[in-house]
C-alpha positions in Angstrom: 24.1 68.2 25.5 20.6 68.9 25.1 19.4 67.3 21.3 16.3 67.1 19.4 16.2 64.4 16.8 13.7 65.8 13.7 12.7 64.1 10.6 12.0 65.9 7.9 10.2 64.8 4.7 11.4 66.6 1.6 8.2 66.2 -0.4 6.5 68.7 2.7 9.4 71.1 2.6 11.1 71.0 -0.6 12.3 74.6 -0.4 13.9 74.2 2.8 12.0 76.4 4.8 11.2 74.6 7.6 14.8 73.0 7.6 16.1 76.7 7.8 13.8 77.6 10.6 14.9 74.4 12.3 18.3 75.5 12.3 18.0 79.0 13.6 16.0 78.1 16.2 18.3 75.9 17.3 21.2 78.6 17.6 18.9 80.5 19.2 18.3 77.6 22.4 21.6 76.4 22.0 19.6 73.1 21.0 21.6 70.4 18.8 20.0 69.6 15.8 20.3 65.9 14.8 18.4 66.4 11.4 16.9 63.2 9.4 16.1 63.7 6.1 13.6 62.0 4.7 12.4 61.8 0.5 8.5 61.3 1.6 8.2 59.8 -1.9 5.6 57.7 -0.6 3.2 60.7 0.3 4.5 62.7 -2.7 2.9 60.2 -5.1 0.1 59.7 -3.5 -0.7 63.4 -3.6 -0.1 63.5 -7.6 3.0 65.3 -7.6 6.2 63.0 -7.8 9.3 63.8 -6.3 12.3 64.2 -9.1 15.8 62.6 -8.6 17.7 65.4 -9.7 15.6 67.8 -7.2 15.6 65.6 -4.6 19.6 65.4 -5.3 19.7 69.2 -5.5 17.9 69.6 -1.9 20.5 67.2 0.0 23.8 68.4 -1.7 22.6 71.8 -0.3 21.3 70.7 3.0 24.2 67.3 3.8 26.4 69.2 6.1 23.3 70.2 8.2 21.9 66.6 7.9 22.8 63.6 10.4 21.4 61.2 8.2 19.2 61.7 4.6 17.4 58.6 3.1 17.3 57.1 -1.0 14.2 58.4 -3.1 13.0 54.8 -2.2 9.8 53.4 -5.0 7.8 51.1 -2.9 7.3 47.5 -4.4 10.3 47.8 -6.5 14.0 47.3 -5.0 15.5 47.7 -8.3 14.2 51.2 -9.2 15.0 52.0 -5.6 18.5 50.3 -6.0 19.0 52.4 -9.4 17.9 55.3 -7.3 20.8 54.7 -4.7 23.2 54.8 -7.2 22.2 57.9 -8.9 22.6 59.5 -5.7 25.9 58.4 -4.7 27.3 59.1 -8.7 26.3 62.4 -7.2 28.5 62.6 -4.4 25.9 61.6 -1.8 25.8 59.0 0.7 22.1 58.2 1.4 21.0 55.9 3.6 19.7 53.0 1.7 15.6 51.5 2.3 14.8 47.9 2.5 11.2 47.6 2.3 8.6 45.0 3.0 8.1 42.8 0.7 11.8 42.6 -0.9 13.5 39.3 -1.5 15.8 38.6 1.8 18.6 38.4 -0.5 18.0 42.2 -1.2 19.0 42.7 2.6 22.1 40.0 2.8 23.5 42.5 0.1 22.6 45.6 1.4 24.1 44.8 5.4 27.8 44.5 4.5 27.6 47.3 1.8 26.1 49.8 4.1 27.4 48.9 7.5 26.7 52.7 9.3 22.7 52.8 8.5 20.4 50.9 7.0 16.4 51.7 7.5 13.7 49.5 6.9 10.2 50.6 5.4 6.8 50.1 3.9 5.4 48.7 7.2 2.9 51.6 8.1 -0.9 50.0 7.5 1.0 46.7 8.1 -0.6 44.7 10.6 1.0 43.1 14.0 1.4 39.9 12.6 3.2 40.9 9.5 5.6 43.5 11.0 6.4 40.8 13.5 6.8 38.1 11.0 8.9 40.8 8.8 10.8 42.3 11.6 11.6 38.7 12.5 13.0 37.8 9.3 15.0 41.2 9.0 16.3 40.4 12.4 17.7 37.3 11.6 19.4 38.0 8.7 21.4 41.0 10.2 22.3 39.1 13.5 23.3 36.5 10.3 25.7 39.4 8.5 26.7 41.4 11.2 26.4 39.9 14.3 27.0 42.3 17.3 27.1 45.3 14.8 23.8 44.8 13.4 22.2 47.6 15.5 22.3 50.6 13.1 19.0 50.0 12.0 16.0 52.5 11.3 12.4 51.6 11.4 10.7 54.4 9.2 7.2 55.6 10.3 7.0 52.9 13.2 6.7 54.2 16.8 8.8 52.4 19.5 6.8 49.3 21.3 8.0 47.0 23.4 7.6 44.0 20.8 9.8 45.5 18.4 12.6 45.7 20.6 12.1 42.6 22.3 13.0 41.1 18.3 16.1 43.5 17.9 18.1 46.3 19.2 17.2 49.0 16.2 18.9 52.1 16.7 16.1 54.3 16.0 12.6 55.0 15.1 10.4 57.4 13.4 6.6 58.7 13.2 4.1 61.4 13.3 2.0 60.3 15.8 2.7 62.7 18.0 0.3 65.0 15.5 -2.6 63.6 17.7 -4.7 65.9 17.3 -5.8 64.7 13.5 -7.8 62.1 15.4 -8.9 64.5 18.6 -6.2 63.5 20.6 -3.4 65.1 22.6 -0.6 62.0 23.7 1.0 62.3 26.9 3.7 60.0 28.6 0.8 57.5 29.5 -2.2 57.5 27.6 -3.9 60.2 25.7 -7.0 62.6 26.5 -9.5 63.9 23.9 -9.5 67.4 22.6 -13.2 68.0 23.9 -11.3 68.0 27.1 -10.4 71.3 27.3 -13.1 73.0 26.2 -11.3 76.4 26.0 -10.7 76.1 30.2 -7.5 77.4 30.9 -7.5 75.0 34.2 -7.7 71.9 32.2 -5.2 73.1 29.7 -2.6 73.6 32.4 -3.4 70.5 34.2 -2.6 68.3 30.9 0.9 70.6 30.8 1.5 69.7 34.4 1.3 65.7 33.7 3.7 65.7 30.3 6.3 68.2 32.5 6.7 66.3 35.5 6.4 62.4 33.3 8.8 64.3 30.9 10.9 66.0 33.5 10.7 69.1 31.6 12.8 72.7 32.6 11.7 75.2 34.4 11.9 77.6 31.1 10.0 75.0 28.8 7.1 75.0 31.2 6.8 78.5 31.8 7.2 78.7 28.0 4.3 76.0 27.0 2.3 77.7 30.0 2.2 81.1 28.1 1.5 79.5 25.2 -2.0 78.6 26.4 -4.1 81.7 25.7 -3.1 81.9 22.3 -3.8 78.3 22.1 -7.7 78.8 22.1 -7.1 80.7 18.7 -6.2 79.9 15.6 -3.3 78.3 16.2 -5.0 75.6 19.0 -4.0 72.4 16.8 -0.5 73.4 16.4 -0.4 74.0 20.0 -1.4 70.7 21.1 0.1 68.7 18.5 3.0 70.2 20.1 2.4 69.4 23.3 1.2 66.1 21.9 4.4 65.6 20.2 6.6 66.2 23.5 4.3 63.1 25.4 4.9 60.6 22.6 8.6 61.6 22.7 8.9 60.9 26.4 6.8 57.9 26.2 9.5 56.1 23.6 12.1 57.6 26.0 11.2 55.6 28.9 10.5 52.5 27.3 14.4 52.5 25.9 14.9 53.6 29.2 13.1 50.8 31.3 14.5 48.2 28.5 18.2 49.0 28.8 18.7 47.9 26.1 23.2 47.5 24.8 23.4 50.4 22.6 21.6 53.9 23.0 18.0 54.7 20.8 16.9 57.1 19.4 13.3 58.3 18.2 13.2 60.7 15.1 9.7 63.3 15.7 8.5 63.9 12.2 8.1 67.8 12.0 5.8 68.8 9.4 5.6 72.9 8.6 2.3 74.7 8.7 1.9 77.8 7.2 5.0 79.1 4.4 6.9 76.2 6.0 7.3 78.1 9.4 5.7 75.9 12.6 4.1 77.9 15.6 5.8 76.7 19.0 8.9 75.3 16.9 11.5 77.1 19.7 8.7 75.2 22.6 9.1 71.9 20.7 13.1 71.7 20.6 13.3 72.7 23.9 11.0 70.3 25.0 12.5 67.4 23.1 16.3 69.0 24.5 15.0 67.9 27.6 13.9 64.7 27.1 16.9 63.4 25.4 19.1 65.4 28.0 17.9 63.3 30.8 17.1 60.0 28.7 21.3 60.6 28.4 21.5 61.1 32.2 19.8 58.4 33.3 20.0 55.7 31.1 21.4 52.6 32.5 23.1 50.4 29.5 22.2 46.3 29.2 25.2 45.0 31.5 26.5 42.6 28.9 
C-alpha cells in the first residue's frame, strides 16, 4: 500500500483546509493518508496569537477519525500546565498523544510510559544542540528501556530529522520536521546532499537533471516523474518555491528512508513530512508530493530487511 505520513500543525491550518485537501487528494491517487496532528502551540505563541483548548478540542473531535495520531496542546517549560492540558482533552473524549519535553523531571516520564503505552512523543529539542539532545535522548532512552523494556519503541521525536546518532541511542518509531522546505535557506535536499537554488537559473536542463537524481535515489514511478517533469515550466513562475520545496521535501523523505533502511533496525520507522499550506490553505503540487512520498514508503516496505533478533 502506497502511504504518505503528513504532519499537520493546527495553529497553520486551524480551519481544516489543508487537512480537507489532504484527504481528497488522497482518494483521488488512491494514496493512504497516515495524518499526524500536531497543536503547533509553540509557533502559535510565538506569533502572538495563542492556540485555545476548547478550539484546539473542537478541531480534533471533528478531524480524530481522519487522524492516525493527534498530539496535547503541550506549554513548553511547564509539564503541569501541559499535564492539565492532557486531561482536559481526554474529559473530552480525546485520546492525544501525550509530550514530554526537555527539560522535565525524569520522573515526569517514569509516569507517563506505563500510562500511555501506544505513543508517547518527545519535544522541545529544536535549537538544542548535539550534546544536549544526546545527553537528553540518552536519559529518555534509559528510562523507557527501564519501564518498558522491549515495548519501549513507540516513541516520537517532534521537529527532529532522522540521523544516524539518534538511532544508534534507541529504536524511536518516528520522526518529524520541515526541513524538507529547503528552499527558506536557498536550498533544494535530495537523497544525498543538497544544491543551491542559484542552480537552476531558470534552465529547464538543470531543473530536470536535479528531478533525475531524487527519482532514480528515490526510486520514484513512472507517473510521479512524468508528473514532477511537467511541473517544471510553471515552476519558473510564481509558484518556483513551492515547487522545489516539493521536490525538496521528496529528497529528505528518501534520505530518512534509507538510513532506516541501511540500519535495519527491529521494528519499522516512520518519518512524518510537515506540510504547511500556502495560499487559502490549498498547497500547489500537493497530488505530486503524496505520490512521491507513496512511493518511497511503498518500496521502504518492500525492501526493508528487519534487525534479525
Amino acid at each position: 500500500m502506497r502511504r504518505a505520513h503528513i504532519l499537520v500543525s493546527f495553529a497553520s491550518d486551524r480551519r481544516g483546509s489543508l487537512i480537507n485537501a489532504l484527504m481528497d487528494t488522497c482518494k483521488e491517487t488512491g494514496i493512504e493518508l497516515d495524518l499526524f496532528i500536531d497543536s503547533g502551540a509553540y509557533t502559535a505563541n510565538k506569533s502572538g496569537n495563542p492556540i485555545v483548548i476548547e478550539d484546539y478540542a473542537e478541531f480534533l473531535l471533528q478531524y480524530r477519525e481522519v487522524a492516525s495520531h493527534y498530539c496535547n496542546l503541550d506549554v513548553i517549560g511547564d509539564y503541569r500546565e501541559s499535564s492539565k492540558n492532557q486531561r482536559l482533552l481526554e474529559d473530552a473524549g480525546l485520546s492525544p498523544v501525550p509530550v514530554f519535553h526537555y527539560g522535565s523531571p525524569m520522573e515526569v516520564l517514569r509516569e507517563m510510559l506505563p500510562a500511555y503505552p501506544n505513543k508517547l512523543s518527545l519535544g522541545g529539542l529544536v535549537g538544542k544542540s548535539r550534546r544536549f539532545r544526546d545527553i537528553f535522548l540518552r536519559a529518555c532512552s534509559e528510562v523507557i528501556i527501564e519501564n518498558m523494556g522491549e515495548n519501549g519503541s513507540h516513541i516520537h521525536l517532534f521537529g527532529m530529522s532522522p540521523a544516524a546518532e539518534f538511532l544508534e541511542i534507541h529504536p524511536w518509531e518516528s520522526f518529524d520536521s520541515s526541513a524538507g522546505a529547503a528552499c527558506r535557506w536557498g536550498n533544494v535536499s535530495l537523497v544525498e546532499g543538497s544544491v543551491r537554488m542559484s542552480y537552476f537559473d531558470n534552465h529547464y536542463r538543470k531543473s530536470k537533471a536535479v528531478i533525475s537524481s531524487i527519482s532514480q535515489n528515490a526510486r520514484l514511478s513512472r507517473e510521479t516523474i512524468d508528473g514532477l517533469i511537467d511541473a517544471i515550466t510553471p515552476s519558473r513562475g510564481p509558484n518556483s518555491v513551492q515547487f522545489w520545496n516539493t521536490i525538496s521535501s521528496l529528497g529528505t523523505v528518501a534520505r530518512a528512508y534509507r538510513l532506516f533502511s541501511k540500519n535495519r533496525l527491529p521494528t519499522e520507522q516512520k518519518f512524518y513530512n510537515v506540510c504547511i499550506p500556502w495560499v487559502n490553505g490549498v498547497r500547489p503540487y500537493l497530488d505530486l508530493l503524496l505520490m512521491g512520498l507513496g512511493d518511497i514508503y511503498e518500496n521502504y516496505r518492500n525492501t526493508r530487511q528487519p534487525a534479525v533478533v
